[in-house]
N, C-alpha and C positions, 0 to 999 in steps of 0.2 A: 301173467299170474301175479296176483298182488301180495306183498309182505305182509305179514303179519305176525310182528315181531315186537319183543319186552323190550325197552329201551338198554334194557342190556345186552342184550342180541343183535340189535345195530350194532351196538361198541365191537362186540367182535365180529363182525363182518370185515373182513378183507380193502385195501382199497380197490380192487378192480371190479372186485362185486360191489359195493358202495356207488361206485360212480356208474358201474351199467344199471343199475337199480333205481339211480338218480337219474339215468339220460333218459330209461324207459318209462319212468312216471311210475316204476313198481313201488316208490317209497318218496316222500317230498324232502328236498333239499332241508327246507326247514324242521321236521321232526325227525331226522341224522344230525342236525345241529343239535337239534333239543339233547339229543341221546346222549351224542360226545361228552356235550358243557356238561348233563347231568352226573355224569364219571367224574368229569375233572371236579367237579365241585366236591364227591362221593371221595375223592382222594386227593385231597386237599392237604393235608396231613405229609403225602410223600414231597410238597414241595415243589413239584414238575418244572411249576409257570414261573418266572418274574414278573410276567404280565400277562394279561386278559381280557376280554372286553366282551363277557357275552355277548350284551347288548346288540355290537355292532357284530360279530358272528354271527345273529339271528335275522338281521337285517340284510347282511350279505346273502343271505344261505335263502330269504325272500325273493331277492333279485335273481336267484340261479332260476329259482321258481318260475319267475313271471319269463325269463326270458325262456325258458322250456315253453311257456302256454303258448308264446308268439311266434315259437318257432325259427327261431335263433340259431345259430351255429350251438352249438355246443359241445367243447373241450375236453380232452379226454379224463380233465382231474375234475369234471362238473361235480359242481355241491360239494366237493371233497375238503373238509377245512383239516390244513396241512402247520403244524404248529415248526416255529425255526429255533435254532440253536440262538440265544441272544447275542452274538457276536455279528448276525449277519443283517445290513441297515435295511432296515425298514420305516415307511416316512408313515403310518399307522401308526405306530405300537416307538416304544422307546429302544433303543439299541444299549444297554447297560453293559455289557462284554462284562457281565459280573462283576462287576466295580463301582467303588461310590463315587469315582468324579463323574463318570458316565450316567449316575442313574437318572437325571433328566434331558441324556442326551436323543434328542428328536431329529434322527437323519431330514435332508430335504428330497430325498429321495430311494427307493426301493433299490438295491440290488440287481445286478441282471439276471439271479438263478432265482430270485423271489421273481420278479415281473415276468420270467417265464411259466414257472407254473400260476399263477393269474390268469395269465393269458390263456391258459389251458382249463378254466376254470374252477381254480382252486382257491379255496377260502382261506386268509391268514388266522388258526385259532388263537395262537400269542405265541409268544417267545417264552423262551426253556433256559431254566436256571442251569449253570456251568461252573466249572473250577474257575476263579478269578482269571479273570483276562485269556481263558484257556489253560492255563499253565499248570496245569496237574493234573494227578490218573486218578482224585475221590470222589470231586465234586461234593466237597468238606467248604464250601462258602462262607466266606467271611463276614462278606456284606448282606446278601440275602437269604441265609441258611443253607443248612447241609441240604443236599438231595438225602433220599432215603429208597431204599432198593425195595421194591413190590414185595419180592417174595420173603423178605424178612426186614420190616421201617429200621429193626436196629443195625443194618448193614448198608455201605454202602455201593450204590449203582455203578462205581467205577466214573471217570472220568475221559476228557473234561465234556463231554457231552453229554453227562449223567442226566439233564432231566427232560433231552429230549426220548433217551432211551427207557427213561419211567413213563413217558407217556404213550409209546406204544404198549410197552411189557402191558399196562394193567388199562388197557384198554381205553385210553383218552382217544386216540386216534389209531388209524392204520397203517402212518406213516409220517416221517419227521425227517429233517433237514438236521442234520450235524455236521463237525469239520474234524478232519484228523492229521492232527502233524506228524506224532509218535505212536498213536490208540486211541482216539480219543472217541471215534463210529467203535473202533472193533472190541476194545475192553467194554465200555459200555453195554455195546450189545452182546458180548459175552455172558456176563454179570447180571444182566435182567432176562436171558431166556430168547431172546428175539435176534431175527439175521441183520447184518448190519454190512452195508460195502463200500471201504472206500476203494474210491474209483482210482485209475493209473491218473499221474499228478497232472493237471492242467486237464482231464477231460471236462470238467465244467467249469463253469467261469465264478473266479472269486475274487473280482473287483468289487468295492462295496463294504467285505469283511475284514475286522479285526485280524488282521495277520501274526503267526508267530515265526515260521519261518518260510519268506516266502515258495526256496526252492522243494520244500517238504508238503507243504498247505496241499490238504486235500477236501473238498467239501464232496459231502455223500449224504443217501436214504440209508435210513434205519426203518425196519417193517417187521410184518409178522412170516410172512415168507416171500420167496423169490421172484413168483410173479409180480409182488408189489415193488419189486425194487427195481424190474425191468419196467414197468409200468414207469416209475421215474426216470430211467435211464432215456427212455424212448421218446420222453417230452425234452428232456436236456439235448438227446443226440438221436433226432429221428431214425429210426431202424428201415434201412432198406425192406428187410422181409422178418417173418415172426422167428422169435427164438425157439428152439424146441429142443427137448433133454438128451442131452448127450446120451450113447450107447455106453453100458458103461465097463461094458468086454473089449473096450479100447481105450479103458484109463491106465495111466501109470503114475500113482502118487508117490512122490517122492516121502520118507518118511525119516527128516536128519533126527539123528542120537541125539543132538547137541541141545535143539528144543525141546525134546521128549526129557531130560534129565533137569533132576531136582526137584519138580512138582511134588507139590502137595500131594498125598497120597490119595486121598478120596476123590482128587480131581483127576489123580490118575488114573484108576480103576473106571471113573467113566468114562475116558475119553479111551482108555484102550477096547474097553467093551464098543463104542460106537467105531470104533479103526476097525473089530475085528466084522463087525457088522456089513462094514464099507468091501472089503475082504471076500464074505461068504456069499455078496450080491456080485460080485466077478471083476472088483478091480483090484487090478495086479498092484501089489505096494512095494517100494523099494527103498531097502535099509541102503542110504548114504546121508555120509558126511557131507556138510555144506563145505565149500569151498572155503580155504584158510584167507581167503579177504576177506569174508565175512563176518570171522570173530571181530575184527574191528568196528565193524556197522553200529553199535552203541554208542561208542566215543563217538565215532562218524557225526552220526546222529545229534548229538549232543555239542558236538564242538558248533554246528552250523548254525544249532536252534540257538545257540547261546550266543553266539555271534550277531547274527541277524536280527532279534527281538527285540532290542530299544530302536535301533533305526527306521524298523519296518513299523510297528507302534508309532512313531513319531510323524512318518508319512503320512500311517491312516488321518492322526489325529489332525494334522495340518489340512489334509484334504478335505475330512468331512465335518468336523466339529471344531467349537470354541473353544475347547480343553488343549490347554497344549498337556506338554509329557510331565513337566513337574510339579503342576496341578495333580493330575493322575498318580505320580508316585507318590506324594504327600500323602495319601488317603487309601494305598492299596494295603490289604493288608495285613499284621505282620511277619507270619511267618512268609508272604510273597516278598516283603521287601527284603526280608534277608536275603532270598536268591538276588533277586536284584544286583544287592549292596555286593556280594562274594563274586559272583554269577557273571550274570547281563551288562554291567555298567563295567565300562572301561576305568582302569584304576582298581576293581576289586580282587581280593585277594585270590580269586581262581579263573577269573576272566581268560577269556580265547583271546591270544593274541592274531594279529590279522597274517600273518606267518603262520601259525598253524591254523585257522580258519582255511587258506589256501591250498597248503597243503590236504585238507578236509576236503577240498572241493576238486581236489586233483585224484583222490582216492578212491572219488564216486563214481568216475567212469571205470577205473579198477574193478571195483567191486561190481556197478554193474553187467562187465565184460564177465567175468568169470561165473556170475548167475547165469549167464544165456548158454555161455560153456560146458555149464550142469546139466541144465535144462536137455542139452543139444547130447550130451555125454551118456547119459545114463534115459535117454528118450520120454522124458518127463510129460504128462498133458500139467501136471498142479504138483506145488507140495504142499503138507499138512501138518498141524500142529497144533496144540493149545494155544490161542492167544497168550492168557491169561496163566502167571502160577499156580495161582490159587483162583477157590472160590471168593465170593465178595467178603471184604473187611470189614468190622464194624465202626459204624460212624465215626471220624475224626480221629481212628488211627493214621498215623502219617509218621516218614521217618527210619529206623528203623523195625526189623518184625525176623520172624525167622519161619523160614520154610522148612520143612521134613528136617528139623535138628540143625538145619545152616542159617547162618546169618547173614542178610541181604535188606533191602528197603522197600519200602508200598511198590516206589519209581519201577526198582529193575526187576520189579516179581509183575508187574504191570505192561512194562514194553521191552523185556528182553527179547521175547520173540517177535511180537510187533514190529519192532524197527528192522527185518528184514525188507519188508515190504515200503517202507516209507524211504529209506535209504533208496533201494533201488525203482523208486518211481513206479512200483509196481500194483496192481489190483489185487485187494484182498477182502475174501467173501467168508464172514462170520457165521456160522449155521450153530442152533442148538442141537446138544450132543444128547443132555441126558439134565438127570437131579443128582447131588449127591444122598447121601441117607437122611441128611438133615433138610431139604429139599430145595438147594441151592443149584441156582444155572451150571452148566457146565458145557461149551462149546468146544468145537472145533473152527482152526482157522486154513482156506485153501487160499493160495497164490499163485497166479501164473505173470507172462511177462506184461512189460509194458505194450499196451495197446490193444491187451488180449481180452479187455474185460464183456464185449458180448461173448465169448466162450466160455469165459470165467461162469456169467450169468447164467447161459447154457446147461451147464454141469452141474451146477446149483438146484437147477430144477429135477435134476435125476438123484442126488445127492441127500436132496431132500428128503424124498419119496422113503429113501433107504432108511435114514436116522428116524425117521419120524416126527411128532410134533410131541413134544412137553407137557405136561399141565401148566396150566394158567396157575398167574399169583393168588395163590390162598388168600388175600383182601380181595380177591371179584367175589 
């Protein structure tokens, strides 16, 4: 049966439906491209891209074409043009890691989690504007512009992966590549309405990318729901057999006080409304404290990323570009150089010393022992939380801000709760929860342990079912 569908109705089609639409000739590779570019174009304004090249999008999305006519293998991402975080090299498109020594930097070669999905037949739509060099939760860019959030341009999408997660929320594509050290997949996708998972650390390969810390680095799909994220997981790490949705009269969501406290009120109200929802569909929820190794997971956190990020930076740079690193710092810019100068750079006034770096690195098996402890203690399948404190910020706040009458920063209202999951190397799957009254995203976030993420995935698709699906950004 054949499509017959407004070019905006392709935009929201699903990647799984896109690409079975595209394998079975119900719709041509080429007017799905056309539909895509005509959104990104249509939303131009939010900033998404760094880069683009319809041209060559419509040329590729030909070739998925003809090779359909001739009967070709064809990949499970056919026709599907898949847009990348710009951090991650691609020998197409320029690799800018949102920075201006970078901005003519032209890898000589693709990535192995891009050349994977290629090989599955998946189109590169361009590269997605980020917080400089990754390094922040606004995606407030220095060098190429602020991102700006679908559901309100004067807010912004969270970072640092904020414009791959604008280009799902408002319908550029069905699916996007991001990395997450601290948040940068799950605030995002908090923030813009859309699921987002980073995967347990090292499930996919991130040789190729702008690294910030390498033992945290996580690269992940951002989509409109869960099938599409298994859909990615499946090309990354072939799946024995198909996932299908947990029973969910055999969940136990763990539910710590610690994360639930201090939120913003309106993002409270909807995230307890979609807990209680979670609740009266038959999963059992359990009031515990996180483990007292875990109050330290922030510093944790923080001490490694802060340690690790001129070295690991300087690798990249040495390995794949002509940029060396003080090229790059000249020019990044400047509220990044102050962390830098205070931060990152040895000699600055709050730098990690390599003494407590290791001690940092000696805590993580701590901390991770007593997650599995929890987990094992109180019969856990996930726990659940807000990502995010708050709803999204408006553009180019940074710094300090105050939550429910406390005073705290963008930072830690951003990845207080996040960095459980990044610390202990663990899968964390972002679901839309709800709107607040002013009609901003409001998620919840679920974690299980490391290695767990086709179950993670699993549950997700019953989880779904239950919160339901959002309205789309007021600009579609």
């Amino acid at each position: 049966m054949a499509y017959h569908r407004a070019m905006t109705d392709l935009g929201s089609l699903g990647a799984v439906t896109a690409a079975g639409a595209m394998r079975r000739g119900e719709i041509t590779a080429e007017g799905y491209a056309t539909a895509l570019l005509a959104r990104c174009s249509a939303s131009a304004a939010l900033n998404a891209f760094i880069s683009i090249q319809p041209d060559a999008v419509l040329e590729a999305a030909r070739g998925a074409d003809r090779a359909r006519a001739t009967g070709a293998r064809l990949g499970a991402l056919h026709g599907l043009p898949i847009p990348l975080k710009d951090s991650i090299n691609s020998a197409d498109l320029p690799t800018t890691s949102g920075t201006a020594a970078l901005a003519n930097f032209r890898p000589a070669a693709n990535a192995p989690i891009l050349q994977a999905l290629l090989s599955e037949g998946a189109i590169l739509l361009g590269k997605t504007n980020l917080h400089e060099l990754g390094l922040g939760v606004t995606s407030n860019n220095t060098a190429f512009g602020a991102c700006r959030n679908p559901y309100d341009p004067l807010r912004s999408p969270g970072g640092s992966s904020g414009g791959s997660a604008i280009a799902v929320s408002a319908r550029m594509t069905p699916l996007a590549v991001g990395e997450d050290t601290t948040c940068s997949i799950r605030v995002p996708a908090a923030l813009c309405g859309i699921a987002g998972l980073r995967p347990s650390t090292g499930r996919y390969p991130s040789r190729g990318v702008m690294p910030i810390a390498p033992r945290l680095d996580s690269l992940g799909p951002m989509a409109r729901n869960v099938e599409d994220l298994i859909l990615f997981d499946s090309v990354l790490r072939p799946h024995s057999m198909p996932m299908t949705p947990t029973p969910l009269r055999q969940v136990r969501l763990g539910v710590p006080s610690t994360a639930w406290s201090g939120l913003d009120e309106e993002l409270e109200r909807v995230a307890t409304l979609a807990l209680q929802k979670l609740h009266e569909a038959g999963i059992e929820l359990i009031r515990a404290d996180l483990p007292a190794a875990l109050h330290a997971d922030l510093t944790i956190t923080m001490d490694i990323l802060c340690y690790e990020v001129v070295a690991a930076e300087k690798a990249y740079l040495r390995e794949y570009s002509g940029v060396d690193f003080e090229q790059l710092l000249a020019q990044v810019g400047a509220p990044l150089r102050k962390r830098f100068d205070t931060l990152f750079l040895a000699g600055g006034a709050n730098a990690v010393t390599h003494e407590r770096y290791q001690q940092s690195i000696g805590q993580l098996e701590v901390l991770r022992a007593a997650v599995r402890e929890f987990f094992h203690e109180h019969r856990l399948t996930a726990i659940v939380y807000p990502p995010a404190m708050t709803p999204a910020l408006p553009v180019g706040v940074e710094g300090d801000i105050t939550v429910r009458g406390a005073a705290t920063t963008v930072r830690t209202a951003m990845l207080r709760n996040t960095v459980h999951a990044s610390c202990g190397g663990a899968p964390g799957l972002v679901l839309p929860a709800g709107l607040t009254a002013t009609g901003l995203p409001v998620a919840l976030e679920f974690d299980m342990l490391p290695g767990d993420d086709p179950k993670l995935l699993s549950l997700g698709l019953s989880l779904e079912r239950v919160l339901g699906p959002i309205d789309p950004p007021p600009v579609l």
